[in-house]
C-alpha positions as CSV (number, residue, x, y, z in Angstrom):
1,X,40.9,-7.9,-43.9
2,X,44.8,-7.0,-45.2
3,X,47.3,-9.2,-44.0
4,X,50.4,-8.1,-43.5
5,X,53.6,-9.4,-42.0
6,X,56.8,-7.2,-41.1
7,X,59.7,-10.1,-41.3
8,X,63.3,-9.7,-41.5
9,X,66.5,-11.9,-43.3
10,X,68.0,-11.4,-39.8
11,X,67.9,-10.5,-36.4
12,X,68.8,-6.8,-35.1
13,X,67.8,-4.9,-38.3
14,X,64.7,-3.2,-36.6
15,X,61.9,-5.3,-37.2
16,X,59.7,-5.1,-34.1
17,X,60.8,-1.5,-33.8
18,X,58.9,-0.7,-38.1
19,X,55.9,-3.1,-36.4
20,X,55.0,-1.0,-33.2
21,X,55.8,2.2,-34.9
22,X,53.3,1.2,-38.1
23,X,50.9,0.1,-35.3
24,X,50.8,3.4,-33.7
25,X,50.5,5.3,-37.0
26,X,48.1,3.2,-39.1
27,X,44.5,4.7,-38.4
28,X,41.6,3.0,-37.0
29,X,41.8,0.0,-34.7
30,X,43.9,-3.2,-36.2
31,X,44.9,-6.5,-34.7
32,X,48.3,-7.1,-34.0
33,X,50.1,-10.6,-33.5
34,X,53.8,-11.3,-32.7
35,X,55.0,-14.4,-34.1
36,X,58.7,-13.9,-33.5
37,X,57.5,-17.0,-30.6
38,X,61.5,-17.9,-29.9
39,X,61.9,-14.2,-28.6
40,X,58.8,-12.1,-28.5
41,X,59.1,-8.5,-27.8
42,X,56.5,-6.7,-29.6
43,X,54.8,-6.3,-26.1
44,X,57.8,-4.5,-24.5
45,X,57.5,-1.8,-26.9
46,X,53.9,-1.4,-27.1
47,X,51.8,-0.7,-24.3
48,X,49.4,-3.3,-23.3
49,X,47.1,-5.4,-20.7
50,X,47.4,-9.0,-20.8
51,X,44.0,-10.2,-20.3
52,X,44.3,-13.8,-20.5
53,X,46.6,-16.8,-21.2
54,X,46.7,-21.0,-21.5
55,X,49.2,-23.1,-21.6
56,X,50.9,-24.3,-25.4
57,X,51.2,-28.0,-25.9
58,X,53.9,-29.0,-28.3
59,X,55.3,-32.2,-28.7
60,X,54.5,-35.1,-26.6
61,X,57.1,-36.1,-23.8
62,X,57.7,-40.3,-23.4
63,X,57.7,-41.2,-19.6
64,X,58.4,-44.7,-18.2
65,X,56.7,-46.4,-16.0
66,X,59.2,-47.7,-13.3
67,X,56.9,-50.4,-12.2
68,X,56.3,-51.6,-15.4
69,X,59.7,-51.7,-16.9
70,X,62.0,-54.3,-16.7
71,X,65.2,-53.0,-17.5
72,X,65.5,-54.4,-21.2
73,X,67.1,-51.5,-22.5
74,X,65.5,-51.7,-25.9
75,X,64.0,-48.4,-25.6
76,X,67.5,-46.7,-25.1
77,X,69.4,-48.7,-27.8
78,X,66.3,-47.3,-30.4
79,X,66.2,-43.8,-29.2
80,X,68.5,-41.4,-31.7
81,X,68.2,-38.9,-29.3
82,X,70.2,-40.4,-26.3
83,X,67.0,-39.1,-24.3
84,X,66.7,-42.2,-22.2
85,X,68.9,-42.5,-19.2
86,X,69.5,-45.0,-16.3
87,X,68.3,-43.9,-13.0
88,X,70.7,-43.9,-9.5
89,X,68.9,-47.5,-8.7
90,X,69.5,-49.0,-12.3
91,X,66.1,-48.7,-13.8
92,X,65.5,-46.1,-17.2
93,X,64.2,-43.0,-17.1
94,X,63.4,-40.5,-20.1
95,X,65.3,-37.0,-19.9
96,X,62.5,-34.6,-21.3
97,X,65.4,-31.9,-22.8
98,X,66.0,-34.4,-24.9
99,X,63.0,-36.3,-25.9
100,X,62.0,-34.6,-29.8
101,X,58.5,-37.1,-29.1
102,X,58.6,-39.3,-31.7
103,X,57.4,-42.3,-29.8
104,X,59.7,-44.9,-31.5
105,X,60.2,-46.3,-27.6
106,X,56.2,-46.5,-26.9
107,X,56.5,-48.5,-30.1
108,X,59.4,-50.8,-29.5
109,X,58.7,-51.1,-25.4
110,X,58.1,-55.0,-25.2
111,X,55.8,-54.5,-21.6
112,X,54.0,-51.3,-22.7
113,X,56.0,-49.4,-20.3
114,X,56.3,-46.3,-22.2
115,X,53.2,-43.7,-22.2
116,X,53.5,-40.7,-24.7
117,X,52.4,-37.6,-22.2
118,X,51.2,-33.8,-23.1
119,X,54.2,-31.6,-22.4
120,X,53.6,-27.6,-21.5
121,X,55.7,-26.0,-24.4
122,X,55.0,-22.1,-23.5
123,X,51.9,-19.6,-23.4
124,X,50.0,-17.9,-25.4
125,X,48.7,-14.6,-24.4
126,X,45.8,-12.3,-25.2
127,X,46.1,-8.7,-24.4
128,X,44.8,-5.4,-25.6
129,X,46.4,-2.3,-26.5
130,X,45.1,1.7,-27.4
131,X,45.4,0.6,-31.2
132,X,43.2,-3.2,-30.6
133,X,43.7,-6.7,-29.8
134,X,47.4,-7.9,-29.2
135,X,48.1,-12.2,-29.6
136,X,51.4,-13.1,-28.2
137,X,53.5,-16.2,-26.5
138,X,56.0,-16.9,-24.8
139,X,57.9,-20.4,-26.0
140,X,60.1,-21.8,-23.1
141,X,64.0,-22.4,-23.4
142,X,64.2,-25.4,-25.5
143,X,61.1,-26.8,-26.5
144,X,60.6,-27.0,-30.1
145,X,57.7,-26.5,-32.8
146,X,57.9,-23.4,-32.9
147,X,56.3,-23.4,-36.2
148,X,53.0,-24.8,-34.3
149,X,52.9,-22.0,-31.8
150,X,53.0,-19.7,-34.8
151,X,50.1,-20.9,-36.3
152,X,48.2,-20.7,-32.8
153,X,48.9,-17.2,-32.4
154,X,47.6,-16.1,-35.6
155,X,44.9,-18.2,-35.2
156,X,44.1,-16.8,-32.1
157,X,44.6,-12.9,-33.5
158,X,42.1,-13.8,-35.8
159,X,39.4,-15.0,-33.6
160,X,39.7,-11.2,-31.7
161,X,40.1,-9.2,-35.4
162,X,35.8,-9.0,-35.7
163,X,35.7,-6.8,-38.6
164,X,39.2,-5.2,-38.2
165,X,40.1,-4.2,-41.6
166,X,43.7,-4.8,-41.2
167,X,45.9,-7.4,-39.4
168,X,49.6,-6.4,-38.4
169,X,52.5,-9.3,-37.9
170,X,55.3,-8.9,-35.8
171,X,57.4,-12.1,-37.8
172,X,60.6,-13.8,-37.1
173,X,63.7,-13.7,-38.7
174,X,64.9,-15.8,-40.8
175,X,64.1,-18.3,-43.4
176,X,62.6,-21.3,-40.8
177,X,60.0,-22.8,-39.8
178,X,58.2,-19.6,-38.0
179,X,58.5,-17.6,-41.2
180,X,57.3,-20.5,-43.0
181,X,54.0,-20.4,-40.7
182,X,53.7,-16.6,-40.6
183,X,53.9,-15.6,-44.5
184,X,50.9,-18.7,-44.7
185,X,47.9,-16.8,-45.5
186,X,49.5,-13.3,-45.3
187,X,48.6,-10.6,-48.5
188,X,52.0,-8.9,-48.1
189,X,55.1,-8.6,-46.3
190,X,57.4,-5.9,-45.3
191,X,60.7,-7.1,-45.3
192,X,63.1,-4.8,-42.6
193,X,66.9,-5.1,-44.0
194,X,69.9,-2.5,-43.3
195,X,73.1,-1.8,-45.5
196,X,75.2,-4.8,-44.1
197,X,76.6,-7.7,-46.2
198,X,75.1,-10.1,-43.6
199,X,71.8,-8.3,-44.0
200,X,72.1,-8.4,-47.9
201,X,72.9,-12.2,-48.2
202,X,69.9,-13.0,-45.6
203,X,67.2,-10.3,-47.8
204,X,68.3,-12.5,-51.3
205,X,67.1,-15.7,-49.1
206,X,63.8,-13.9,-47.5
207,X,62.9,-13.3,-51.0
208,X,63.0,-16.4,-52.4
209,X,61.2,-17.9,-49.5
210,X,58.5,-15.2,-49.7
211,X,58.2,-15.9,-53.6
212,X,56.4,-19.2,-52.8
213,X,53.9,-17.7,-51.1
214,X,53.1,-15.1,-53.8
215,X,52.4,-12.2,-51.9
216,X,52.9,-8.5,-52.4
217,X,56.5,-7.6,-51.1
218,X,57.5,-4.0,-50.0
219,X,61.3,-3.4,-48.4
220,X,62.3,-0.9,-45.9
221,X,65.8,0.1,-45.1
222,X,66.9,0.7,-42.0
223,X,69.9,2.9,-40.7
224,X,70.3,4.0,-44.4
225,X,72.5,6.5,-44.0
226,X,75.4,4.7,-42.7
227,X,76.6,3.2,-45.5
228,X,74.5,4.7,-48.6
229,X,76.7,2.6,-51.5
230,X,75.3,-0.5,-49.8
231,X,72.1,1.2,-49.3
232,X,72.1,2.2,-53.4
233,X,73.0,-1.6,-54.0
234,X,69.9,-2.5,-51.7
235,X,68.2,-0.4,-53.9
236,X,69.1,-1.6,-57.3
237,X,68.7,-5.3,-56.5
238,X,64.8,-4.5,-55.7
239,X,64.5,-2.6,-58.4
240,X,65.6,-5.7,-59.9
241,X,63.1,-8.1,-57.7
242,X,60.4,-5.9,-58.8
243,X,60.5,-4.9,-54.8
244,X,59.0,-1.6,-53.9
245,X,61.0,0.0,-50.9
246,X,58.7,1.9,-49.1
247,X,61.1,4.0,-48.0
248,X,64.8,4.4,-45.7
249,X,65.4,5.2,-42.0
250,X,68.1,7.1,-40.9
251,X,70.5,6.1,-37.9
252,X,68.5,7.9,-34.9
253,X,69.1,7.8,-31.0
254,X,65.7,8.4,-30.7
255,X,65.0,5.0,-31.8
256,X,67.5,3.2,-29.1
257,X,65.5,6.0,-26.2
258,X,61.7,5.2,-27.4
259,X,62.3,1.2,-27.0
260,X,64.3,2.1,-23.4
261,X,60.6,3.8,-22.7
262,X,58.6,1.0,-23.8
263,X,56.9,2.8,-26.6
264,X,57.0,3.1,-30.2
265,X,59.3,6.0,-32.1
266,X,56.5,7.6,-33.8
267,X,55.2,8.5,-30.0
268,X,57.1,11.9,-30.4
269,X,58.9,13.4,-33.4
270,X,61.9,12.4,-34.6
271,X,63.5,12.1,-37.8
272,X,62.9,8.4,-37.5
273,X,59.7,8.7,-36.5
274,X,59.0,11.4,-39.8
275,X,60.6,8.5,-42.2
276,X,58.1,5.9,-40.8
277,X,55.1,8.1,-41.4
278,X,56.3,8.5,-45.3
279,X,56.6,4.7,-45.1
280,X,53.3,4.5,-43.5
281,X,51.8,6.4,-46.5
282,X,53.5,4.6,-49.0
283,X,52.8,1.5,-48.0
284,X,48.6,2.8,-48.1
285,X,49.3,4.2,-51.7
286,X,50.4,1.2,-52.8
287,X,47.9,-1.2,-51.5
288,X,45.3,1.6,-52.5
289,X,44.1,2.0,-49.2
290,X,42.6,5.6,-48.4
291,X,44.4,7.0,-45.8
């Protein structure tokens, strides 16, 4: 199976919207996951069933035992998160927005009044689409290891792919922990930039992130031809990287009217949708992969 994860320096360069469009145009069924966990929306612009979900543990949650405790206060002076609070009748109570679960007052609790408890961190779902199996999950407001949930959906991809010969990544932006966790494992990724100096500064970080993971990296441009000097830079500094850009996508309402419809670009014909088609193919010559 070929791995491949479509990630991005930043947010807003059109990411999700390369991802669904290479899902719809790459032939054969493939297993798709969407790892941007902190705000999935893969499934809003492909058309899908959700079969099944269950519940995503992340970090525990300390809770106090209001019978037990006696008041001592030496959970609250050791907690570096300000988490533990005093209740309206004196006694100590444990804010969950603020516990990170560390434990340290289960540890320090003289009475054993603390318990370290399972807290519900978001979903993961399982649905299927026209072009295979789609992994996805929802992370709620605030909770944290996102870098966990990651690794669960692609775990959870995989255990649908069968004998799929090709797995498709919807990744985060960024340089984090959920980019860390999706370019783990992967055999290439295409990174999605556009001819900004934010987007610039954010691809020269991508890239050295991704160069730890030594995997193939390709580079699509998006909304080239609004400012093609940038765009030419863009160019020259992967020619540079040894980075082969796959191709450029022009500025196209159609793009903005496709993800209104829920439904990738490539559905009807565009010049967007006829530069991700030339970006589809390039991407199969250079992995060798008949088409």
């Amino acid at each position: 199976m070929i791995r491949i994860a479509v990630v991005s320096g930043k947010g807003g360069t059109g990411k999700t919207v390369v991802t669904a469009a290479l899902a719809d145009i790459i032939p054969g069924s493939i297993v798709l996951a969407d790892c941007d966990v902190d705000a999935a929306n893969l499934s809003l612009v492909i058309p899908h069933e959700t079969k099944s979900s269950r519940p995503y543990f992340g970090m525990q949650c300390a809770e106090i035992d209001t019978e037990t405790c006696t008041g001592c206060g030496a959970c609250r002076a050791h907690c570096r998160f300000d988490a533990i609070e005093e209740t309206e009748k004196g006694g100590l109570k444990v804010n969950p927005l603020l516990c990170e679960g560390c434990g340290v007052c289960d540890l320090i609790c003289p009475e054993g009044a603390v318990t370290m408890k399972p807290r519900m961190a978001g979903e993961i779902f399982a649905s299927s689409t026209s072009r295979g199996p789609l992994s996805h999950a929802r992370l709620f407001p605030g909770a944290g290891t996102s870098g966990l949930l990651v690794q669960e959906v692609k775990q959870a991809a995989l255990s649908s792919a069968g004998d799929m010969p090709l797995m498709l990544i919807d990744g985060p932006p960024g340089i984090g922990c959920p980019a860390v966790a999706t370019l783990s494992g992967m055999d290439a990724a295409i990174i999605v930039t556009e001819p900004s100096i934010s987007a610039v500064h954010d691809l020269r970080r991508l890239v050295q992130l991704c160069r730890g993971f030594q995997i193939r990296l390709f580079l699509v441009i998006n909304r080239a031809d609004l400012e093609p000097e940038m765009t030419a830079s863009i160019r020259e500094y992967c020619a540079g990287e040894d980075i082969l850009v796959l191709g450029t996508i022009p500025f196209d309402p159609a793009v903005l009217s496709a993800v209104r419809a829920g439904k990738p670009v490539t559905a009807d014909s565009s010049p967007a949708a006829m530069a991700l088609r030339e970006i589809r193919d390039a991407l199969y010559a250079a992995l060798g992969v008949p088409e």
